[in-house]
DSSP file (Angstrom, degrees, kcal/mol; ACC not computed):
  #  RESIDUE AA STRUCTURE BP1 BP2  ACC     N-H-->O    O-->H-N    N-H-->O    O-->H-N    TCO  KAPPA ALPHA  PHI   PSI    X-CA   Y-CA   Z-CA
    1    1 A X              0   0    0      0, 0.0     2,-0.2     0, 0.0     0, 0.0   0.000 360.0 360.0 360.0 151.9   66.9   39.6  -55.3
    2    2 A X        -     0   0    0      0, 0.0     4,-0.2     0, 0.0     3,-0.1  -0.796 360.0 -97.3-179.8 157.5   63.9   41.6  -53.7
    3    3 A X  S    S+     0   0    0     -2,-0.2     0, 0.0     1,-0.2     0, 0.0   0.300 119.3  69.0 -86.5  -8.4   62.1   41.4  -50.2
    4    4 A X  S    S+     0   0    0      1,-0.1    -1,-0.2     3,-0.0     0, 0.0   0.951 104.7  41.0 -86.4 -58.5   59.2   38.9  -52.3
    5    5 A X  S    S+     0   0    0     -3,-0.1     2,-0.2     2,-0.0    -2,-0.2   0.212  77.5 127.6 -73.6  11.5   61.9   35.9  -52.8
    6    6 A X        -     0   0    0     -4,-0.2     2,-0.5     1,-0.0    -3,-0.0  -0.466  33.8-175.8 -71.7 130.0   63.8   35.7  -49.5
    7    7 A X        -     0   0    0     -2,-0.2     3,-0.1     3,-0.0    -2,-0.0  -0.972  31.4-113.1-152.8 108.5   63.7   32.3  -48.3
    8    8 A X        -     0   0    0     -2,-0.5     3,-0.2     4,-0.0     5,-0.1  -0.395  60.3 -82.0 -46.3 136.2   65.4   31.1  -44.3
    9    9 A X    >   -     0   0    0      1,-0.1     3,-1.0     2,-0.1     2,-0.3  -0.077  60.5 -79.7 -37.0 149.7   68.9   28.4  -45.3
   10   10 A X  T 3  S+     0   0    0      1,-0.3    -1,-0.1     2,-0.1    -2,-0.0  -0.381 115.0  14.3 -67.4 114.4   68.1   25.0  -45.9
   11   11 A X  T 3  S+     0   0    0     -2,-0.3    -1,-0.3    -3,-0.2    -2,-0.1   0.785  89.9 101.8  79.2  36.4   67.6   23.5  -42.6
   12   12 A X  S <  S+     0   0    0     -3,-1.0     2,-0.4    -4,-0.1    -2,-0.1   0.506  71.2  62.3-114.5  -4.3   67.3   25.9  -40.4
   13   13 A X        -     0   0    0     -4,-0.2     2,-0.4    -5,-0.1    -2,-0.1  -0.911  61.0-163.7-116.2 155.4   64.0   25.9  -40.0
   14   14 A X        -     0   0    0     -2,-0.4     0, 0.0    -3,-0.1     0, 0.0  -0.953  25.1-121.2-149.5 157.0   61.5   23.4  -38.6
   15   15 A X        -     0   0    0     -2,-0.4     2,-0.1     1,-0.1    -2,-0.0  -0.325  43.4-117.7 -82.2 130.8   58.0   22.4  -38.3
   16   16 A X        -     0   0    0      1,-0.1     2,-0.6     0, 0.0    -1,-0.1  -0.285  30.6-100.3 -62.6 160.1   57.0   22.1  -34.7
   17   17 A X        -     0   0    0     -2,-0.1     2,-0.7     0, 0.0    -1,-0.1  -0.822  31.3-157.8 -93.1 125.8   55.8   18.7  -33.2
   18   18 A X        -     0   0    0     -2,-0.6     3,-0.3     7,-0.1     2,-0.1  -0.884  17.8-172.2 -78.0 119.8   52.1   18.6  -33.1
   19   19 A X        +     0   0    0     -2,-0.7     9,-0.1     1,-0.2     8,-0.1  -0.194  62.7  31.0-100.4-172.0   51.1   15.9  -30.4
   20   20 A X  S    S+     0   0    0      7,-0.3     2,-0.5    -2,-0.1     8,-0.2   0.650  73.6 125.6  -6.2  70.4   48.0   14.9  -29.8
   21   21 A X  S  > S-     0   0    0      6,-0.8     4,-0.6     1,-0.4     6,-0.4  -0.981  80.6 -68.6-113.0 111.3   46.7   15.3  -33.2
   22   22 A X  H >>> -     0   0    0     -2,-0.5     3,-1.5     2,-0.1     5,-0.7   0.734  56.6 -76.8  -8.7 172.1   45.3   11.6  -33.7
   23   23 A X  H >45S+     0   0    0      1,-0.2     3,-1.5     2,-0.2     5,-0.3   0.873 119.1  66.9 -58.1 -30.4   47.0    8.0  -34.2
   24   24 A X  H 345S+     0   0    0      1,-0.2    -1,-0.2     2,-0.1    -2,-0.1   0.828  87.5  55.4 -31.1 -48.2   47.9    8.9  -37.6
   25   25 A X  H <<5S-     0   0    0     -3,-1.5    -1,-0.2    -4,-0.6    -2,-0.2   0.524 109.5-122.6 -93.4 -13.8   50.1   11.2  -37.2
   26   26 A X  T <<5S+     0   0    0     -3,-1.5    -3,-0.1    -4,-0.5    -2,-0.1   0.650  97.6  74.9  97.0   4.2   52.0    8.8  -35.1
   27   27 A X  S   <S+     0   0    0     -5,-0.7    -6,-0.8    -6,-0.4     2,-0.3  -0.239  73.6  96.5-152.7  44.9   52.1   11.2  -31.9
   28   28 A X        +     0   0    0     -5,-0.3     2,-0.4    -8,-0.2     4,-0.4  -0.524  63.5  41.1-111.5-142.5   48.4   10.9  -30.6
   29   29 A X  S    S+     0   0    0     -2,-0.3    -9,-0.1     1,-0.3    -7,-0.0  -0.382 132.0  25.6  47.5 -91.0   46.7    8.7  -27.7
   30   30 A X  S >  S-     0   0    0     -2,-0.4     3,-2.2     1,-0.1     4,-0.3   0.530  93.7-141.2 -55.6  -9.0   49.6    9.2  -25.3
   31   31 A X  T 3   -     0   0    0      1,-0.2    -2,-0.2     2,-0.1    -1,-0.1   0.629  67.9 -63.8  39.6  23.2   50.8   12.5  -26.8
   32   32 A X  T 3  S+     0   0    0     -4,-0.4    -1,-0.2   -13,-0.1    -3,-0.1   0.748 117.8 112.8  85.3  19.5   54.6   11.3  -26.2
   33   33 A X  S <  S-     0   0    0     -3,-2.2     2,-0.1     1,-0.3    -2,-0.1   0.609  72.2-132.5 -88.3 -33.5   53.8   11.3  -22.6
   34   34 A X        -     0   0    0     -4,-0.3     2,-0.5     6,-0.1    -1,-0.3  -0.510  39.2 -48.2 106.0 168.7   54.0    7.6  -22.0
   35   35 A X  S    S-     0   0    0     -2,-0.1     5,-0.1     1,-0.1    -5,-0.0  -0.789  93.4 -47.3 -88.2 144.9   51.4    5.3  -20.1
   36   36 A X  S    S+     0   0    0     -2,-0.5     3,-0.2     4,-0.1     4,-0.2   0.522  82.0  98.3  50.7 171.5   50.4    6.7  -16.6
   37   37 A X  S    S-     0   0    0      1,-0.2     4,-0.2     2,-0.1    -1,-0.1  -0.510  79.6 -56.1 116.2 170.8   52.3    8.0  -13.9
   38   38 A X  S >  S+     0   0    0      1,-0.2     3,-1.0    -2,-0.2    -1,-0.2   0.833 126.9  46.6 -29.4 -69.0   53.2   11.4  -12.7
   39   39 A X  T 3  S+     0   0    0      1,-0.3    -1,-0.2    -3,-0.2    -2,-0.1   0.487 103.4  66.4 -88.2  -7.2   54.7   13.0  -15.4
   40   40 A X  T 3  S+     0   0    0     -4,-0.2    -1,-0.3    -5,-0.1    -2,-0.2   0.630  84.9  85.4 -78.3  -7.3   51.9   11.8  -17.8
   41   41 A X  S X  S-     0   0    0     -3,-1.0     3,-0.7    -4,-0.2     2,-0.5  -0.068  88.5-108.7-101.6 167.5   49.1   14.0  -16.0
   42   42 A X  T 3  S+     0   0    0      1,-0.2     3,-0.1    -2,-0.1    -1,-0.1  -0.828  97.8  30.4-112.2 150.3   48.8   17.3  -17.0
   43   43 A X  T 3  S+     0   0    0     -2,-0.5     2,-0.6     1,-0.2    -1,-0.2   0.493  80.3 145.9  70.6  11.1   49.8   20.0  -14.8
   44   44 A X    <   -     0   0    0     -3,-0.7     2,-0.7    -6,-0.1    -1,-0.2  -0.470  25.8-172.5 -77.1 136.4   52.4   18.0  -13.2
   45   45 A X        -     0   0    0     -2,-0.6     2,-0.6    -3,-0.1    -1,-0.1  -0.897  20.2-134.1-117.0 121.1   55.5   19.8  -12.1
   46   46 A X        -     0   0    0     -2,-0.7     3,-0.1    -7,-0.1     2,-0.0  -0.691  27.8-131.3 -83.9 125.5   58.8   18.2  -10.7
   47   47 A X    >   -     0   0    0     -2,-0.6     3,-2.6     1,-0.2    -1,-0.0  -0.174  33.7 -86.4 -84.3 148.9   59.9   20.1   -7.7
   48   48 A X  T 3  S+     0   0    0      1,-0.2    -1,-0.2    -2,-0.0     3,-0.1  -0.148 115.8  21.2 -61.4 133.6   63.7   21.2   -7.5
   49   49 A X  T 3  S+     0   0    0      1,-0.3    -1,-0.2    -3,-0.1     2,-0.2   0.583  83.0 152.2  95.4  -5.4   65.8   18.7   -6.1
   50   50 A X    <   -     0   0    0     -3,-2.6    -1,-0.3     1,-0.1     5,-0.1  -0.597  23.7-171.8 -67.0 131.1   63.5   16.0   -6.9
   51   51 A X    >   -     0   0    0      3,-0.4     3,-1.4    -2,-0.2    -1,-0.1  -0.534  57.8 -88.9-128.2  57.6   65.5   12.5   -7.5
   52   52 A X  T 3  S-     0   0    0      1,-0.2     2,-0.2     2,-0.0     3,-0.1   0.773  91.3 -43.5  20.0  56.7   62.7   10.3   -8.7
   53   53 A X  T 3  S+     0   0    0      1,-0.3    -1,-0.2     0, 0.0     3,-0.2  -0.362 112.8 122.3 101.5 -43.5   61.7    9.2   -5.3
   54   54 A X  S <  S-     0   0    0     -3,-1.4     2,-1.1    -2,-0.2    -3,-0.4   0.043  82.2 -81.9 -24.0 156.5   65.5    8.6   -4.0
   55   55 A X        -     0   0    0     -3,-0.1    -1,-0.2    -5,-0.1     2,-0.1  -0.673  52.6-130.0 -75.6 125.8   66.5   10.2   -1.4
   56   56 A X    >>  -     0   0    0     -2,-1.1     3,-5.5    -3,-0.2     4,-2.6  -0.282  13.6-119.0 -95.1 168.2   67.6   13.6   -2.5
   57   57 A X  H >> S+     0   0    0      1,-0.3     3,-3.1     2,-0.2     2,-1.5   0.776 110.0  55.9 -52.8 -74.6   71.0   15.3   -1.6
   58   58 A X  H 34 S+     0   0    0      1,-0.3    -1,-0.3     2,-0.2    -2,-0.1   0.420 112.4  41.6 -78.5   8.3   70.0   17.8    0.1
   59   59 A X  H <4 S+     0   0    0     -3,-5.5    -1,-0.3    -2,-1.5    -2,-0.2   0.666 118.8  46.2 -97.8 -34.0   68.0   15.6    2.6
   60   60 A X  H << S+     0   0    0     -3,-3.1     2,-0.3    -4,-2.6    -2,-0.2   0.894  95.7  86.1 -71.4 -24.5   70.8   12.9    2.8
   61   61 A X  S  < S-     0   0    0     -4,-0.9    -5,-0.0    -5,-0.3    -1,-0.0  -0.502  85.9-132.0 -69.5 109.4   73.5   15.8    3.2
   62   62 A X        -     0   0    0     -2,-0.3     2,-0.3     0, 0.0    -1,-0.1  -0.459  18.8-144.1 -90.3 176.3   73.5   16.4    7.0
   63   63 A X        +     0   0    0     -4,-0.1     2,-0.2     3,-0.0     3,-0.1  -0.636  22.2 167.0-113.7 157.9   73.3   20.0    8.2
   64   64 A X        +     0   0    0      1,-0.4     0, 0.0    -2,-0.3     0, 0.0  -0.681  39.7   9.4-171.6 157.5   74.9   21.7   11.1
   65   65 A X        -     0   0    0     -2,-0.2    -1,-0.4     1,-0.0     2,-0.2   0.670  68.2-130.0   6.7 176.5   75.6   25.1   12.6
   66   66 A X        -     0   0    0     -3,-0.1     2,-0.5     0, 0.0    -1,-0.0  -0.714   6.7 -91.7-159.7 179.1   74.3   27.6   11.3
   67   67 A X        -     0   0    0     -2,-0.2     2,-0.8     1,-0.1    -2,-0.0  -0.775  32.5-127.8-120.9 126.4   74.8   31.5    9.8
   68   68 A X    >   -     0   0    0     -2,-0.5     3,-1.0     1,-0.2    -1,-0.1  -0.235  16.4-166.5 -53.9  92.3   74.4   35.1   12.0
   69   69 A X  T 3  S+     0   0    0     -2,-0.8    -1,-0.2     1,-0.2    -2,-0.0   0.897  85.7  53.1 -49.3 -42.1   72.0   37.0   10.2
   70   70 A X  T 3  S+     0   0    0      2,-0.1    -1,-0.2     0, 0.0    -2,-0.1   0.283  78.8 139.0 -39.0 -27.1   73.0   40.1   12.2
   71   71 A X    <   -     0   0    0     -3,-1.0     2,-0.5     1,-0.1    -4,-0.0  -0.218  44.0-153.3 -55.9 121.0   76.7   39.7   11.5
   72   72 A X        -     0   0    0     -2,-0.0     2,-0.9     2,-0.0    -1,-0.1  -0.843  15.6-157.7 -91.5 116.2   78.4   42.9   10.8
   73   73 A X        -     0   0    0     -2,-0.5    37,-0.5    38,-0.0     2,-0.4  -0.872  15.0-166.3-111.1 119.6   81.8   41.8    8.4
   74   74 A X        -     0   0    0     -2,-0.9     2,-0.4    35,-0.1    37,-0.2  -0.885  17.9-122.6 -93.6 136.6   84.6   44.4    8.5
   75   75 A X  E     -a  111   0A   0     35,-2.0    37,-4.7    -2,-0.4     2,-0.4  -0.627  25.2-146.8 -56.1 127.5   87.4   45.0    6.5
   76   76 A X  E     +a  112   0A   0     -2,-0.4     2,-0.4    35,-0.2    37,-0.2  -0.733  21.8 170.4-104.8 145.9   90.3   45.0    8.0
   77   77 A X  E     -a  113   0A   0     35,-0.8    37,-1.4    -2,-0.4     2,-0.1  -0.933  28.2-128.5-161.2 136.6   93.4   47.0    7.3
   78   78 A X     >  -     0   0    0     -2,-0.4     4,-0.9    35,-0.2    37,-0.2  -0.120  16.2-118.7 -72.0 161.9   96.3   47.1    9.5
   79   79 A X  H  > S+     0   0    0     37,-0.7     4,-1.0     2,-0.2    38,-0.2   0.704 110.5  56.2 -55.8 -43.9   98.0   49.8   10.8
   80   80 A X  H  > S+     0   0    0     36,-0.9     4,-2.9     2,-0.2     3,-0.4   0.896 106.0  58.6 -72.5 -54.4  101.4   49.2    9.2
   81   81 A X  H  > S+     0   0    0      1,-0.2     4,-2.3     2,-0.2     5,-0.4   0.964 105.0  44.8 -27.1 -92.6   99.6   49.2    5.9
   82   82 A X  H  X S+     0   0    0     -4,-0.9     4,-2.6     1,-0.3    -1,-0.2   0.641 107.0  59.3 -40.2 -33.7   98.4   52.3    6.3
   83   83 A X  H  X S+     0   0    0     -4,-1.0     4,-1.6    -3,-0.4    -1,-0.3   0.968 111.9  49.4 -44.7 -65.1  102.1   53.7    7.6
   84   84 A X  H  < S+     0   0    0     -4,-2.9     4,-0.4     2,-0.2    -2,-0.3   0.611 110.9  45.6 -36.9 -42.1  103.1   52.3    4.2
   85   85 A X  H >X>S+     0   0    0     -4,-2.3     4,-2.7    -5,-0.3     3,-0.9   0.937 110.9  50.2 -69.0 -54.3  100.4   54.1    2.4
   86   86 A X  I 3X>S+     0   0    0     -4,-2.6     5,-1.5    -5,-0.4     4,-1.2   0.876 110.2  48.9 -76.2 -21.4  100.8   57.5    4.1
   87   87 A X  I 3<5S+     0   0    0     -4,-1.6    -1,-0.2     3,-0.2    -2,-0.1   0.573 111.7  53.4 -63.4 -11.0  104.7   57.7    3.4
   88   88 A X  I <45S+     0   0    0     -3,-0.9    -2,-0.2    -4,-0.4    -3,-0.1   0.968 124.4  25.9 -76.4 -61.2  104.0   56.6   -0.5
   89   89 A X  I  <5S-     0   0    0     -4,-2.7    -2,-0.1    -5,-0.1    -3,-0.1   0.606 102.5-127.3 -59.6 -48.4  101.4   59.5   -0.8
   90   90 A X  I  << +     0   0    0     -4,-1.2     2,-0.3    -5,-0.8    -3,-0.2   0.966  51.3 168.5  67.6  60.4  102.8   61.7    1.7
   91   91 A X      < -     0   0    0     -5,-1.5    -1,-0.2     1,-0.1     3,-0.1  -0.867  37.9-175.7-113.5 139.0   99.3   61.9    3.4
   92   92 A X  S    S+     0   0    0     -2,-0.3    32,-0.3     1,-0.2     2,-0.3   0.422  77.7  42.8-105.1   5.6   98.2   63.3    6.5
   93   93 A X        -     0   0    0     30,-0.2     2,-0.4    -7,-0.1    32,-0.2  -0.990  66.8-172.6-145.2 114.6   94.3   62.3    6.5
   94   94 A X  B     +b  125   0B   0     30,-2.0    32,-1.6    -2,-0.3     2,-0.2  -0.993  15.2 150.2-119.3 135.8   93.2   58.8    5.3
   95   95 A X     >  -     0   0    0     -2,-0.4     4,-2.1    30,-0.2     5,-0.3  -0.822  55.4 -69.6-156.8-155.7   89.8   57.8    4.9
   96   96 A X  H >> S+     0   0    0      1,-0.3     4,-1.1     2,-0.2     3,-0.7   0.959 122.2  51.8 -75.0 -51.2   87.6   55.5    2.7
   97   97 A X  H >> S+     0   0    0      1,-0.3     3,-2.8     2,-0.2     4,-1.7   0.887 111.4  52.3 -40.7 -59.2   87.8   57.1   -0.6
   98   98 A X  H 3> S+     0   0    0      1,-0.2     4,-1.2     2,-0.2    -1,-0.3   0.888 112.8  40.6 -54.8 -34.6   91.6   57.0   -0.3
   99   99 A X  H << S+     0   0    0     -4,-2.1     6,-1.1    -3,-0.7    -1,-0.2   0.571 115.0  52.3 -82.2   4.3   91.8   53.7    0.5
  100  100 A X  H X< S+     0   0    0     -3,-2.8     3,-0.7    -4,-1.1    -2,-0.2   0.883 110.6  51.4 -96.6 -23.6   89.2   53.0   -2.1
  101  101 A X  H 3< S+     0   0    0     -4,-1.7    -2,-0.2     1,-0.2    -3,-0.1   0.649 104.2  53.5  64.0 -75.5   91.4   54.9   -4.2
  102  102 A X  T 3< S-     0   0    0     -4,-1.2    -1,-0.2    -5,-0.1    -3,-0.1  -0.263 112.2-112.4 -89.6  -0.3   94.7   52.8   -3.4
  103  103 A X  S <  S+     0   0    0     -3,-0.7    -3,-0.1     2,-0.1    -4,-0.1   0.538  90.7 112.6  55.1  -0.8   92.9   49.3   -4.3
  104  104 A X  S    S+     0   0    0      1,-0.1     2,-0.2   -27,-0.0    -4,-0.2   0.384  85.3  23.6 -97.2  29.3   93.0   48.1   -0.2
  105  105 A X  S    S-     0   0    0     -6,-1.1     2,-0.1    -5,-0.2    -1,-0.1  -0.632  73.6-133.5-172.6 164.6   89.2   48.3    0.0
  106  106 A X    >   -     0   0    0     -2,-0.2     3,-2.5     1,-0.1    -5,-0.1  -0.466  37.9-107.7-103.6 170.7   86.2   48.3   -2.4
  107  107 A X  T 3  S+     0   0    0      1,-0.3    -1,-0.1    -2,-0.1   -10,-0.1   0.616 119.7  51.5 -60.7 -17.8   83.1   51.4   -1.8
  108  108 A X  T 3  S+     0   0    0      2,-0.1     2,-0.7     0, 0.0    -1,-0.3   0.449  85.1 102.9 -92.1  -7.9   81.1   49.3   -0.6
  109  109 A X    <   -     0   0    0     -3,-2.5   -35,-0.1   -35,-0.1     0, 0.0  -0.635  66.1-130.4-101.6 127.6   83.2   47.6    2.2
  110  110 A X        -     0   0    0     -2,-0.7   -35,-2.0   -37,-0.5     2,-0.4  -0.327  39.1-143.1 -46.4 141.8   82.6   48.6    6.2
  111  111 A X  E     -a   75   0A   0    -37,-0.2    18,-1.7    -6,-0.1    17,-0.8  -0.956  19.6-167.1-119.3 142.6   86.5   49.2    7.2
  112  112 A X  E     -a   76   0A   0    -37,-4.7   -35,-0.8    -2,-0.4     2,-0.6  -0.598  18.7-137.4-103.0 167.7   88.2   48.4   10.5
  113  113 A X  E     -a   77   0A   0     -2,-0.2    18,-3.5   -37,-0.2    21,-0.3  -0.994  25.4-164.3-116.1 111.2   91.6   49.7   11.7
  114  114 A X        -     0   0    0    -37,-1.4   -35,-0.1    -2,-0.6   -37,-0.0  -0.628  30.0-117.9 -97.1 157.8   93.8   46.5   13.5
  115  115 A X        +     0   0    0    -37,-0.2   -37,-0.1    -2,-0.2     2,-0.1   0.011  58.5 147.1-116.0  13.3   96.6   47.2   15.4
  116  116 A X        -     0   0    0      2,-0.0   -36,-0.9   -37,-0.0   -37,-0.7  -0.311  59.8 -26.5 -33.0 121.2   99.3   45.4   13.2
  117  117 A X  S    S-     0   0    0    -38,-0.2     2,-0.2   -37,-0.1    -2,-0.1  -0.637  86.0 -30.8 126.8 173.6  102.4   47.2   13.3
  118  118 A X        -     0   0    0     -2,-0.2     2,-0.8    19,-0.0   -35,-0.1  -0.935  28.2-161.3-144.1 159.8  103.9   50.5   13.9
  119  119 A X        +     0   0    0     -2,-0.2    22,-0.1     1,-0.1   -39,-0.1  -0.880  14.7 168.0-143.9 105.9  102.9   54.0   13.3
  120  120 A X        +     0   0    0     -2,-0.8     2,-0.2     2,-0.1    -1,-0.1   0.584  60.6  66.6 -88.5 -12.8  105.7   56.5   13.3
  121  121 A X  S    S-     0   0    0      1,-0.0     2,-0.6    22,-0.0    20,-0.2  -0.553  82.1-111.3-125.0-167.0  103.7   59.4   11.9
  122  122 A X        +     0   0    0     -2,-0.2     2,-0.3    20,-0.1    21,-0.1  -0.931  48.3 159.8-132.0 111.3  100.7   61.7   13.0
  123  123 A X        -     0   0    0     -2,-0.6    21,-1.5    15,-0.3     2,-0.5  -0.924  45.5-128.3-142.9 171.9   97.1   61.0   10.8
  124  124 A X  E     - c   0 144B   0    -32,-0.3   -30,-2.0    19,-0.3     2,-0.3  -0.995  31.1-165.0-151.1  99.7   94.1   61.6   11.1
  125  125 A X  E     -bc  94 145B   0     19,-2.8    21,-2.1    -2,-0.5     2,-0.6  -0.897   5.9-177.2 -98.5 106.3   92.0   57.9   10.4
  126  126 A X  E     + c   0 146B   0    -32,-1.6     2,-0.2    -2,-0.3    21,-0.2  -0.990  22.4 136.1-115.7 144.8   88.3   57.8    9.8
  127  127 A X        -     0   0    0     19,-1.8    21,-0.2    -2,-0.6   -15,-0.1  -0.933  66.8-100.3-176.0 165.1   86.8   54.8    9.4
  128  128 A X  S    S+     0   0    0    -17,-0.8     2,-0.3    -2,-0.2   -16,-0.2   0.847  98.6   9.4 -85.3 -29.9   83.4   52.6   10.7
  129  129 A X        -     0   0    0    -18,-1.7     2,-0.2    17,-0.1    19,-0.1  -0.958  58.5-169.2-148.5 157.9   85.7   50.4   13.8
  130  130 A X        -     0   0    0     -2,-0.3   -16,-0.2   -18,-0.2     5,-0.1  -0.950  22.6-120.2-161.9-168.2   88.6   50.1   15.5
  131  131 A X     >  -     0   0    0    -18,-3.5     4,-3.7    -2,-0.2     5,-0.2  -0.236  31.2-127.5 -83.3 174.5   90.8   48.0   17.9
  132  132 A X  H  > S+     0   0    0      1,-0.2     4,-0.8     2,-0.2    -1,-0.2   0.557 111.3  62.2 -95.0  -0.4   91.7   49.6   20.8
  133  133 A X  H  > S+     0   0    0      2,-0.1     4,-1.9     3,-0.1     5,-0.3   0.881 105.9  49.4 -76.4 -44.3   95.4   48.6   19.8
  134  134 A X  H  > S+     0   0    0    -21,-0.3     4,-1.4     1,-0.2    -2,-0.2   0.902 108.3  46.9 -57.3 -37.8   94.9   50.7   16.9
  135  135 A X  H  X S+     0   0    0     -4,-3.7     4,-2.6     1,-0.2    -1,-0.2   0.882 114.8  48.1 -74.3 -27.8   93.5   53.9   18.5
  136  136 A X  H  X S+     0   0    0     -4,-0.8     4,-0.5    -5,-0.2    -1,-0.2   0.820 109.6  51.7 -82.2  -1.6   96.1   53.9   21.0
  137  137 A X  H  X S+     0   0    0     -4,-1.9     4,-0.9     2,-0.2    -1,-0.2   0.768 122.9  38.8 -69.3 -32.6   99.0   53.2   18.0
  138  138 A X  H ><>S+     0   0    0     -4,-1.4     5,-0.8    -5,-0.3     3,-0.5   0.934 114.2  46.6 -98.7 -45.0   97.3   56.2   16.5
  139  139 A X  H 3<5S+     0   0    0     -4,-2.6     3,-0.3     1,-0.2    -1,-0.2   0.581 104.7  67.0 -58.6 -23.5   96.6   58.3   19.5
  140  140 A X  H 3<5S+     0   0    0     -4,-0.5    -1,-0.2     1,-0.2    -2,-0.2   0.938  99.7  49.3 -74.2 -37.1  100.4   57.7   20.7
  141  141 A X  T <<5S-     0   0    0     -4,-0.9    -1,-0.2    -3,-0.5    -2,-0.2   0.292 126.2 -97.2 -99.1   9.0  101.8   59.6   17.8
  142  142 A X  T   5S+     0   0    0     -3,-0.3     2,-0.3     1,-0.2    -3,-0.2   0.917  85.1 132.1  88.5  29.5   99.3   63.1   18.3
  143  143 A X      < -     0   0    0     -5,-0.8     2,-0.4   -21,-0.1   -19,-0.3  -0.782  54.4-127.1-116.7 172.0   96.7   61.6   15.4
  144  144 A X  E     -c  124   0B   0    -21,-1.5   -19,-2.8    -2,-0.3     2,-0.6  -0.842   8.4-149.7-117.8 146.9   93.2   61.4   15.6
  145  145 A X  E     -c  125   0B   0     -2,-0.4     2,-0.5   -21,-0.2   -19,-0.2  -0.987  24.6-174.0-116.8 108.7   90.6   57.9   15.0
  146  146 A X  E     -c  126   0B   0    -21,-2.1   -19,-1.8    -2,-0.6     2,-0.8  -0.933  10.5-143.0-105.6 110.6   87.4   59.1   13.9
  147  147 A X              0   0    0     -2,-0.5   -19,-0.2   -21,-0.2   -21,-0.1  -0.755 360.0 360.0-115.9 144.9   84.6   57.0   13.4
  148  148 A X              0   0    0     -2,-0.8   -20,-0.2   -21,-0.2    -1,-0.1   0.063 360.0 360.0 -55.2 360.0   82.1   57.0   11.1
């Protein structure tokens, strides 16, 4: 065997369909288009969502209210959490890397502090928000809310 005799498996290859090559060949006049119409014309394109004239869903579907472009979405993680965290750890400073760290948010995700809870020990929080239950849970025990 040599690079002269090499031959693709039997059936795996196949001759493209030539269309409009005359009637002989059994795929002229119409080129396998059909008679007339839309889709027989050349350059026709069917547009997404087109239901061959039906009405298409997304026009029968009705719409209503509608989405805040502006919307800033925090994470939230509770206070009690975060009790939990820093007595596992033994931590006196939490901030995003540790809790990215710790699986309770991903590197990308704004985080808020909620005021779920209670917070027996003294840290030192930074993070982008939080409720004013939380800074005063946090402030009551001589810890600091820093935000980012």
């Amino acid at each position: 065997m040599d690079l002269s005799n090499l031959k693709p498996a039997k059936g795996s290859t196949k001759n493209r369909k030539r269309i409009g090559r005359g009637q002989g060949s059994g795929k002229g006049g119409t080129s396998t288009r059909g008679h007339k119409g839309a889709q027989s014309r050349s350059g026709y394109s069917r547009k997404p969502g087109f239901e061959g004239g039906q009405m298409p869903l997304y026009r029968r579907v009705p719409k209503f209210g509608f989405k805040n472009i502006n919307r800033v979405e925090y994470h939230g993680i509770n206070v009690d959490t975060l009790q939990k965290l820093a007595e596992e750890k033994k931590l006196s400073s939490i901030d995003q890397e540790v809790l990215v760290k710790n699986g309770l948010a991903s590197k990308k995700d704004l985080i808020k502090i909620l005021g779920r809870g209670e917070l027996t020990i003294k840290l030192e929080i930074k993070a982008h928000a939080f409720s004013e239950k939380a800074i005063s849970a946090i402030e009551a025990q001589g810890g600091v809310a820093i935000k980012l």
